[in-house]
N, C-alpha and C positions, 0 to 999 in steps of 0.2 A: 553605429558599429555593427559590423554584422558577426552575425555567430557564427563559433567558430566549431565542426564537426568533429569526432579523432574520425581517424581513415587507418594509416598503418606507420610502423615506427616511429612514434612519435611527430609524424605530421598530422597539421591539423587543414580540413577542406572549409570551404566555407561559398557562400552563395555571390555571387558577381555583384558589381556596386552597380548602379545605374549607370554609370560612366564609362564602365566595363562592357555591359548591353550592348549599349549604342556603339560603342568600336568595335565589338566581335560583329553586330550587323552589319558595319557600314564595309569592315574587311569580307561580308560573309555574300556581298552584294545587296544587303537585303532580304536574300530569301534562303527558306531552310532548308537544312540535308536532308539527304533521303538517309532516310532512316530514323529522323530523330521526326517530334510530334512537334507539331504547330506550339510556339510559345513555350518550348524548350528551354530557353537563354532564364526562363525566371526561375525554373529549379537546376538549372547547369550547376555546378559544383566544382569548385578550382581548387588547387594547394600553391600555394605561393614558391617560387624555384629559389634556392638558397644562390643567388644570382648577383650579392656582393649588395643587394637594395635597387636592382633596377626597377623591377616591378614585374617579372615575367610570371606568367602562370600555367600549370598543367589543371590542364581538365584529368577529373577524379572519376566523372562519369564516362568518359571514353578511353579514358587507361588502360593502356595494352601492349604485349611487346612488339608487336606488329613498327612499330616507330611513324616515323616522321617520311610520308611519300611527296608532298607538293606543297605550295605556300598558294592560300587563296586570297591574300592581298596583304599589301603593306604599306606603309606611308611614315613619312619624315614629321619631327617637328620640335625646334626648340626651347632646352629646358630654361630654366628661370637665371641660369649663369650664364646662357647663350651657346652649349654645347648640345651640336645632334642628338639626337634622340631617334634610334629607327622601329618603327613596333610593324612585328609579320606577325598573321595568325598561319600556323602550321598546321596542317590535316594528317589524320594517319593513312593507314592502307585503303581503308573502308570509307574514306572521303568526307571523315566527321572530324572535328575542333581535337586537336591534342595538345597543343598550346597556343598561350599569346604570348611569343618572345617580342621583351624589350629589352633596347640595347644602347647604353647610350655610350658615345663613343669614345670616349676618353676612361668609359671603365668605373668612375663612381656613382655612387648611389643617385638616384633621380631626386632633385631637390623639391622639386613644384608635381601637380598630378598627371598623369597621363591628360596627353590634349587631346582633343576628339582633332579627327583629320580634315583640311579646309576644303 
């Protein structure tokens, strides 16, 4: 379990799972933003999105009102009931992680974990 940070209003941030890593690289091409330091993803810091239990997450450390300008990749894959599951990592203005939306399509909670993309 990983620990869980306060950040503000009662949410709480916490450090990416290993599972989480590997899908922010594989959406992020592999390689880092400019702006962030080599080996980033291990102290990256997310808050969970009140998202109904899909699984989506904002990054804590690039929090900004700047929003959401581009998607640097996405990929499909089904959950353990057999319904879509779509996960995009979205950048903000300044070309850095502002979340991992996931969406599954039918609208309930994700039964089984995020799948790494095939």
């Amino acid at each position: 379990m990983s620990e869980e940070l306060p950040f503000q209003s009662g949410e709480f941030a916490r450090l990416l799972t290993s599972n989480e890593k590997l899908i922010v690289s594989h959406l992020l091409g592999g390689s880092t933003p400019v702006g962030l330091a080599e080996g980033w993803l291990d102290s990256a810091t997310v808050i969970p999105m009140d998202d109904g239990g899909m699984g989506s997450l904002r990054f804590a450390s690039t929090d900004s009102p700047r929003g959401i300008t581009e998607t640097s990749g996405e990929y499909s894959f089904q959950d353990d009931d057999g319904v879509e599951v779509l996960v995009s990592l979205n950048l903000n203005e300044d070309g850095l992680p502002f979340e991992l939306d996931v969406w599954k399509t039918d609208f309930q909670p994700l039964l089984g974990e995020l799948k790494l993309p095939r």
